[in-house]
C-alpha positions in Angstrom: 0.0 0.0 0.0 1.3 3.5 -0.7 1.5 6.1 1.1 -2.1 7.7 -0.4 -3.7 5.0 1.1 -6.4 5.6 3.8 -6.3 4.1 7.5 -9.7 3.7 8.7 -10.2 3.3 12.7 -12.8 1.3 13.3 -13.7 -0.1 17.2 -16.2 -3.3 18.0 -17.9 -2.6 21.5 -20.6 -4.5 23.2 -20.1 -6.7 26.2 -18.2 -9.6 26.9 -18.8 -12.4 25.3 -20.7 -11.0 22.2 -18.4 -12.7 20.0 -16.1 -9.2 19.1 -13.0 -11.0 18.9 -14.4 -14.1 16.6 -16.0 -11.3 14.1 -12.8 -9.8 14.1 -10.4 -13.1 13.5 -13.1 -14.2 10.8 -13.5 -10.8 9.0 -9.0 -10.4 9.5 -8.3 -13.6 8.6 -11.3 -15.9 7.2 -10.9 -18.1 10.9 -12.5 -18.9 13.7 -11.5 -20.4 17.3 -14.2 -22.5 18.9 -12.7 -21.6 22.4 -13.9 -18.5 24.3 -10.6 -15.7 25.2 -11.5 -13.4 26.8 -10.1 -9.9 25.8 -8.4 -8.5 28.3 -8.1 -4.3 27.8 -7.6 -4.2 23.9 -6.7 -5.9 21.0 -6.2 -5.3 16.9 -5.5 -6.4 13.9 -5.0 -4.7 10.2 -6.9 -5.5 7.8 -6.1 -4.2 3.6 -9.0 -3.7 1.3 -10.0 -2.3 -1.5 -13.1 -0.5 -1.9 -14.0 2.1 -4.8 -11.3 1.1 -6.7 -9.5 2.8 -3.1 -6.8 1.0 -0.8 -7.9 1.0 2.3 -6.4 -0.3 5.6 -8.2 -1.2 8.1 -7.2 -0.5 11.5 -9.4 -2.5 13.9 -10.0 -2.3 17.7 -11.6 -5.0 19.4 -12.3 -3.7 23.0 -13.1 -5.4 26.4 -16.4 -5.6 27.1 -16.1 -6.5 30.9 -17.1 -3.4 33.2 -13.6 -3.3 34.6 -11.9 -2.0 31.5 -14.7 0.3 30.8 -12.9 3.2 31.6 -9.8 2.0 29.1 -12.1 1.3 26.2 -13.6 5.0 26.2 -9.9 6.4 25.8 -10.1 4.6 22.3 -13.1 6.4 20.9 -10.2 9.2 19.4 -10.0 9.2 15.9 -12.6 6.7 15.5 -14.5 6.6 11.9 -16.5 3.7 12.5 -17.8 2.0 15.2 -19.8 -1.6 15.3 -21.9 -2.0 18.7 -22.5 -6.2 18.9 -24.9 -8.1 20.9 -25.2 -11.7 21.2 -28.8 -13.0 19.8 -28.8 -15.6 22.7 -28.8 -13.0 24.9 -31.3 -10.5 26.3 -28.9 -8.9 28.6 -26.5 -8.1 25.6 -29.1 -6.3 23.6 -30.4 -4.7 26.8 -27.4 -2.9 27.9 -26.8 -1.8 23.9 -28.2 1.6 24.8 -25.5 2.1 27.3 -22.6 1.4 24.8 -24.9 4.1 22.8 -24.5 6.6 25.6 -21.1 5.6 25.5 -20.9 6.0 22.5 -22.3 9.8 22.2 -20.3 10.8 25.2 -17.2 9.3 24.3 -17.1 9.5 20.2 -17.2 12.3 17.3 -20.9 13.2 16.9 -21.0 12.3 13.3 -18.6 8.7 14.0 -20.6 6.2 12.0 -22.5 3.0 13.3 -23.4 -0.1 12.5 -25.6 -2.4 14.9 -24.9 -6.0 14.4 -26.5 -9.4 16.0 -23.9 -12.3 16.3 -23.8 -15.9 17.0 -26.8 -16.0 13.9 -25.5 -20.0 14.0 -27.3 -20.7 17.4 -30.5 -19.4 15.6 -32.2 -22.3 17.9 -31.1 -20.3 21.3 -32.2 -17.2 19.7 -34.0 -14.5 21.8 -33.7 -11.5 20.4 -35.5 -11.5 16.9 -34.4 -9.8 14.0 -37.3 -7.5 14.1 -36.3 -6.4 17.7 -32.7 -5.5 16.2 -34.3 -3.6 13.4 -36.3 -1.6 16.0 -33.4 -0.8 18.2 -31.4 0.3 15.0 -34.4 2.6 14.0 -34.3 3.8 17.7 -31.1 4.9 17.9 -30.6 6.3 14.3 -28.4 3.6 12.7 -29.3 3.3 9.4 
């Protein structure tokens, strides 16, 4: 990549246990680990795309979600162009506390940072219990296209 090339900051948030770090390895590096690791603080990895006939790398944070590092993960809201907020769709509690990563979020983050809501762990669609329709409304809620 030359030096015209963009670097894109992007940071996952949710809580722990979402499934941050195996959207990241999957997305990074087409893998997967079947054994929960928990994140402790931060973690990233680059990622080189191209987009728009554009380089682009891709400078991902995958964040703690635990309550202790809290304070930690909002110091890495600077320079952020993107952010993904990620519940778990086997868990209530995940998508609950999705408006506080929001608040976070607003607080925290440029006012115009963009934001994508996504739903993980779509392969235990039989433990489901937050439907796609209640992920939908929470996106129309809090303004993420």
């Amino acid at each position: 990549m030359s030096e015209k090339d963009s670097t894109i900051k992007l940071l996952l948030i949710g809580e722990s246990g979402v499934g941050k770090s195996s959207l990241l390895l999957r997305f990074s590096e087409d893998a997967f680990n079947p054994m929960y690791i928990t994140t402790v603080g931060i973690d990233f990895r680059v990622k080189n795309i191209e987009l728009d006939n554009k380089k682009l790398k891709l400078q991902i944070w995958d964040t703690a979600g635990q309550e202790r590092f809290r304070t930690i993960v909002s110091s890495y809201y600077r320079g952020v162009m993107g952010i993904v907020l990620v519940y778990d769709i086997t868990s209530r509690e995940s998508f609950n506390n999705i408006e506080y990563w929001m608040r976070n979020i607003e607080a925290n983050a440029d006012q115009n940072v963009n934001k994508i809501l996504v739903g993980n762990k779509c392969d235990a669609e039989d433990k489901r219990v937050v439907t796609s329709e209640e992920g939908q409304q929470m996106a129309n809620k809090l303004g993420i296209p």
